[in-house]
C-alpha positions as CSV (number, residue, x, y, z in Angstrom):
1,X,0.0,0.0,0.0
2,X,1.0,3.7,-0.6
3,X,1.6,5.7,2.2
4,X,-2.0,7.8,1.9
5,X,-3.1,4.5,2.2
6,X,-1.0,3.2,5.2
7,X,-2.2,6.9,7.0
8,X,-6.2,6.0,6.3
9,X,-5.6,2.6,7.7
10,X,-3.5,3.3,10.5
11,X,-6.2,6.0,11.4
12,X,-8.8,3.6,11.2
13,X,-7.4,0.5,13.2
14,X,-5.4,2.7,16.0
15,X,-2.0,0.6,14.2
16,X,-2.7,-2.3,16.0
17,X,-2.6,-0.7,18.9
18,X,-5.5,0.1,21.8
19,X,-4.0,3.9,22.8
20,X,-5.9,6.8,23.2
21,X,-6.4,8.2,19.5
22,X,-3.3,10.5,18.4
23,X,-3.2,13.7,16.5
24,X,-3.2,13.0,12.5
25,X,0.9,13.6,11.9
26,X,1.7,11.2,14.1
27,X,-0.8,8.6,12.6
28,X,1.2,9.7,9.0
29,X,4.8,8.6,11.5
30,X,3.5,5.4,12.4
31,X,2.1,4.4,8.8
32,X,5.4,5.4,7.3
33,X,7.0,2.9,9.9
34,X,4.4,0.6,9.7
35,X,5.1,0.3,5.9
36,X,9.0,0.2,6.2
37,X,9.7,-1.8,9.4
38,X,6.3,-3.5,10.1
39,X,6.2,-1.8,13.3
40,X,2.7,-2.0,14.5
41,X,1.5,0.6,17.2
42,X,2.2,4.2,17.2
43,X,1.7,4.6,21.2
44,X,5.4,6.5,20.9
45,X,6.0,7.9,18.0
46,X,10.1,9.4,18.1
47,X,11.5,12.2,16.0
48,X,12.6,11.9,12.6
49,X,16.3,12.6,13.5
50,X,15.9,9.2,16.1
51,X,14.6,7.7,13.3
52,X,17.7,9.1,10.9
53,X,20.6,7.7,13.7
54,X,18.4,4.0,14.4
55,X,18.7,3.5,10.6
56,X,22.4,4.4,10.2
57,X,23.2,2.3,13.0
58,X,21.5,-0.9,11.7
59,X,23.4,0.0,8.0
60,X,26.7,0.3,10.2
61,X,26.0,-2.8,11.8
62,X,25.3,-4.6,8.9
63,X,28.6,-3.2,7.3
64,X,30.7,-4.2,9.8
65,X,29.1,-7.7,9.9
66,X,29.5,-8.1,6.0
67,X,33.6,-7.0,6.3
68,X,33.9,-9.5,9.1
69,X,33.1,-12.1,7.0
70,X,34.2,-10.9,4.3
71,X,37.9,-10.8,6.1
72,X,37.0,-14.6,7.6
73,X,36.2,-16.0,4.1
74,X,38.6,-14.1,2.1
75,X,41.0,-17.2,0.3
76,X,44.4,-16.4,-0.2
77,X,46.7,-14.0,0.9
78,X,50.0,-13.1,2.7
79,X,47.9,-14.6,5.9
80,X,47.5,-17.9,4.2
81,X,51.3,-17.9,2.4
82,X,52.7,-18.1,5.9
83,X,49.9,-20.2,7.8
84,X,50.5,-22.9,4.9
85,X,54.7,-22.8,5.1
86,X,54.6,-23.2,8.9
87,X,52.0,-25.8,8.7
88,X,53.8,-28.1,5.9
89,X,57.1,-27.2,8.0
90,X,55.3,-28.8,10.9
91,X,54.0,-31.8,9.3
92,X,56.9,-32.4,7.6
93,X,59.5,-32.1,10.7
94,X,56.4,-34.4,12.9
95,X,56.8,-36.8,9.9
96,X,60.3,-37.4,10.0
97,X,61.1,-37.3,13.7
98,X,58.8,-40.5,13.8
99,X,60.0,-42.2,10.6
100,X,63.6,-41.6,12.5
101,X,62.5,-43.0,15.8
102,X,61.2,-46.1,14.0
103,X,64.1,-47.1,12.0
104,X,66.9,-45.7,14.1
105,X,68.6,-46.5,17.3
106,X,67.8,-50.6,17.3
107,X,64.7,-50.6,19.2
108,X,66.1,-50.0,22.8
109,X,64.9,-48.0,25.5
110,X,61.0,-47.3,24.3
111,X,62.5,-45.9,20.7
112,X,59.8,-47.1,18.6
113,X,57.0,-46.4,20.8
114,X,58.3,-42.5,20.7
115,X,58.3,-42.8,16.5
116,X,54.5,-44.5,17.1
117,X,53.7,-41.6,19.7
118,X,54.8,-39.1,16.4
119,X,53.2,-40.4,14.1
120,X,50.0,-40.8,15.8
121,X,50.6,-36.8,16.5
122,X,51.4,-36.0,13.3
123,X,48.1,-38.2,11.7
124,X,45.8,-36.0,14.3
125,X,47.6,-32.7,13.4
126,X,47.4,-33.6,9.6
127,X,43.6,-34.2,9.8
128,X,43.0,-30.4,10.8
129,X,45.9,-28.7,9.5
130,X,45.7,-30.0,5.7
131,X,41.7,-29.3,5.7
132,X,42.8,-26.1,7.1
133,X,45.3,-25.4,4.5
134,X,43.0,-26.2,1.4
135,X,40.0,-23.8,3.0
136,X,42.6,-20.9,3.0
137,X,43.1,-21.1,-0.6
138,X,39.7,-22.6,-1.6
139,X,37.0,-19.5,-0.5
140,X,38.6,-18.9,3.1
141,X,37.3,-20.5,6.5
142,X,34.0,-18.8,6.7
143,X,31.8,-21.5,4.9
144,X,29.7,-24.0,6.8
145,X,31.6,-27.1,4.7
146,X,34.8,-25.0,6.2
147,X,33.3,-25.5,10.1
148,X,32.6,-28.6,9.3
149,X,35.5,-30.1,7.9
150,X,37.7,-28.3,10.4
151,X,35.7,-29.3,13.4
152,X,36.1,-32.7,12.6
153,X,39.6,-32.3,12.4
154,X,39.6,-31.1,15.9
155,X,38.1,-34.0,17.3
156,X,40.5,-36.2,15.1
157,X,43.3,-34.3,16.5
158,X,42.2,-34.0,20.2
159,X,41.8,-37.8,20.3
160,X,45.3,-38.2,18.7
161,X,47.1,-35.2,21.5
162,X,45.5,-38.2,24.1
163,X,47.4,-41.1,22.8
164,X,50.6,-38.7,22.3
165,X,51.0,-38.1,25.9
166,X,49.8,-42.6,26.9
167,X,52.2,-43.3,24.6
168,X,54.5,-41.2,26.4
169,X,53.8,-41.8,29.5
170,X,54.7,-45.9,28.7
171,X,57.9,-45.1,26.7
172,X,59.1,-43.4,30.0
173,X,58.0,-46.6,32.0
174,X,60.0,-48.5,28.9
175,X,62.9,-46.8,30.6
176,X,62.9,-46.9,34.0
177,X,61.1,-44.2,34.8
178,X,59.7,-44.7,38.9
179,X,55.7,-44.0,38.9
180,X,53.6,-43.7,42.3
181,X,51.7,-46.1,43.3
182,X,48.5,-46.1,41.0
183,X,49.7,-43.2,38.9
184,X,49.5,-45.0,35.6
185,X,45.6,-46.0,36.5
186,X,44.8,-42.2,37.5
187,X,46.6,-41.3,34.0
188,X,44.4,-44.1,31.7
189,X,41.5,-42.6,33.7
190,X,42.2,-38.9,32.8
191,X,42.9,-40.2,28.9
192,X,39.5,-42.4,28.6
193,X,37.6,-39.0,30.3
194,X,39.1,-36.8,28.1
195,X,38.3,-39.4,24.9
196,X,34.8,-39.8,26.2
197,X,33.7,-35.5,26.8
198,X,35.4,-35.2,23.4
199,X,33.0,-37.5,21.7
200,X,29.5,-36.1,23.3
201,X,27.9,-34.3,20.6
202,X,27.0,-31.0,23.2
203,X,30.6,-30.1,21.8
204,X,29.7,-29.3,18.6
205,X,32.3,-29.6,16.7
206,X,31.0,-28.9,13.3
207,X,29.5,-25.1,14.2
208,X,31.5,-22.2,13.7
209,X,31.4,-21.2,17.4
210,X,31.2,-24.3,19.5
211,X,30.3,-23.6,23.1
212,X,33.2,-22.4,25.2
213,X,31.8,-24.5,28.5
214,X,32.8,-28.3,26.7
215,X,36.2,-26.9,25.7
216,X,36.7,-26.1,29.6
217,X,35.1,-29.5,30.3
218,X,37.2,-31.8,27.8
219,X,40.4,-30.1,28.5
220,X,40.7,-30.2,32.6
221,X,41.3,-34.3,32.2
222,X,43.8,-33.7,29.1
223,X,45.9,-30.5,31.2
224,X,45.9,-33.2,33.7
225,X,47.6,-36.0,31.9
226,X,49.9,-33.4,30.3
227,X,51.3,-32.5,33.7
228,X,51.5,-35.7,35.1
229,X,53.5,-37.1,31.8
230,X,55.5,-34.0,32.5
231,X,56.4,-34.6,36.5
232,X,56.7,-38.0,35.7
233,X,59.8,-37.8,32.9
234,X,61.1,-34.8,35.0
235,X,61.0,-36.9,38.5
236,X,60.6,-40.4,37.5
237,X,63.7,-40.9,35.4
238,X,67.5,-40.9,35.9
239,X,69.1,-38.0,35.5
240,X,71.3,-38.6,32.6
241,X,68.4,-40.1,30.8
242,X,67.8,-37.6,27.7
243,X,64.1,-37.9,27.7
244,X,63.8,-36.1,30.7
245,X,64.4,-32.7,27.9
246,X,60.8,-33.5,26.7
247,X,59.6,-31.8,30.6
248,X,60.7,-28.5,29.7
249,X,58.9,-28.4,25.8
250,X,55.4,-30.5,27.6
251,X,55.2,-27.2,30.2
252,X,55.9,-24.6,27.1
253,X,52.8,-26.4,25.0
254,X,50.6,-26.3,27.9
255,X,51.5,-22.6,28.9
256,X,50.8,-21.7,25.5
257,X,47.4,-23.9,25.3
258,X,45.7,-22.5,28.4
259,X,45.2,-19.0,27.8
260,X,44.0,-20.1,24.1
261,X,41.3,-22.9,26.0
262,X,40.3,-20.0,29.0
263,X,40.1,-16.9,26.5
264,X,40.0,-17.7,23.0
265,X,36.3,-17.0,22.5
266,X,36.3,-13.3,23.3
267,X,39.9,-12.5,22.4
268,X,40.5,-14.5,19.1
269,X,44.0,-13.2,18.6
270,X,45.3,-15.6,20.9
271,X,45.2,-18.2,18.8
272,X,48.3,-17.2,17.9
273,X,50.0,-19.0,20.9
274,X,49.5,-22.5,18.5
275,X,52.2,-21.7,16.6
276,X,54.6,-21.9,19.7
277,X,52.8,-24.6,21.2
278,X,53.7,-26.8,17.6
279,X,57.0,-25.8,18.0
280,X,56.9,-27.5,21.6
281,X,55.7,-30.6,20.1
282,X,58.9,-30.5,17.8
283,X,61.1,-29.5,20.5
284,X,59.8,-32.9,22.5
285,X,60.9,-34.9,19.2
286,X,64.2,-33.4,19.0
287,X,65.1,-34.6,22.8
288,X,63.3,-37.8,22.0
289,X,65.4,-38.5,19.2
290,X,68.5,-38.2,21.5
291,X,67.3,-40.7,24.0
């Protein structure tokens, strides 16, 4: 309807509304909002100039929401050039400390259980940094098949991070390493209740925003077995055995992890702190490939 129309209307029906009848111009305001915002009541009826700042608000939200996304979608880039080299620098440095554990060293003192513990890390890493990769180049990381793809990656990648640090954990038993009494049953139990909350769909891994609460929930067990794994190789073993450098790189990746698990969601820039935390899971490679 025209807005003639929308007055005549709104003068006969009150707008929806069951106020005391109003003066004609403001009638003509609440047609003319009725008609552009299906606002139905003109009880209070603003100025034109509150009108005016409302509507330029709601185009500057909507602005700013469409270069967000636009910046999150965005493929390619000098972003992307350097988040690909350190990823495939990652993989590939993962990928050969473990082929190196395997086939070096003859087998003694938990050797190939490290090069299994790598490459178990490096399959979980692989499964959300390769997705990753081919989402930066391939209409950015914005995209629900992006979410998706990536969230499963996560999940591949958290389950993987829990065998890392069992695996661990034996290969310093392997060598001598002195546990308390029932510390390897307290350390199966944090792995199997960090494996478990991971798998519960509430985590929803697939949205763009999974809810903060489950990543406090399924981490507490796995910050848990990370320390332990790390008290035990610093306590538990000799001290001329070299494993015991892997202490010093566990306590870097987890310094680095936490403040990305506690305050990631409203401060996404420290997501950063990944990048040093991989370079703690080479660093552990490095001293395991001198033991």
């Amino acid at each position: 309807m025209d807005t003639r129309t929308a007055a005549k209307t709104a003068a006969k029906t009150n707008v929806g509304c069951s106020c005391s009848p109003q003066p004609k111009f403001l009638f003509f305001v609440a047609a003319k909002r009725q008609q552009g915002t299906n606002v139905g009541c003109s009880c209070s009826p603003q100025p034109k100039f509150l009108f005016f700042v409302a509507a330029k608000r709601q185009q500057s939200t909507k602005e700013g929401g469409a270069r967000a996304a636009g910046r999150e979608g965005r493929a390619g880039g000098p972003r992307a050039l350097a988040e690909t080299g350190f990823d495939m620098l990652y993989l590939a440095a993962v990928l050969t400390a473990g082929v190196l554990l395997l086939t070096t060293g003859g087998g003694a003192g938990g050797r190939p259980l490290l090069g299994v513990a790598a490459l178990v890390l490096w399959g979980g890493d692989a499964c959300h940094l390769l997705p990753r990769v081919w989402f930066l180049w391939r209409g950015g990381l914005g995209g629900a098949r992006a979410a998706a793809a990536l969230g499963a990656g996560k999940l591949i990648a958290s389950l993987t991070m829990t065998a890392f640090y069992l695996l661990l954990w034996q290969a310093a038993l392997l060598r001598g390493a002195v546990a308390p009494a029932g510390a390897t049953e307290a350390v199966y139990t944090l792995a199997l209740s960090r494996a478990l909350l991971c798998l519960l769909p509430q985590n929803r891994w697939a949205d763009r925003q999974p809810p903060p609460r489950w990543a406090l929930w399924r981490n507490a067990p796995f910050v848990l077995l990370g320390l332990a794994v790390g008290l035990l190789l610093a306590m538990g073993l000799p001290p001329e055995d070299p494993l015991r450098g892997l202490w010093p790189a566990i306590m870097a990746s987890f310094a680095c992890y936490l403040p990305v698990i506690l305050f990631a969601g409203r401060r996404p820039a420290l997501g950063v702190l990944m990048l040093p935390k991989s370079c703690a899971y080479v660093a552990m490679l490095i001293a395991a490939l001198r033991a």
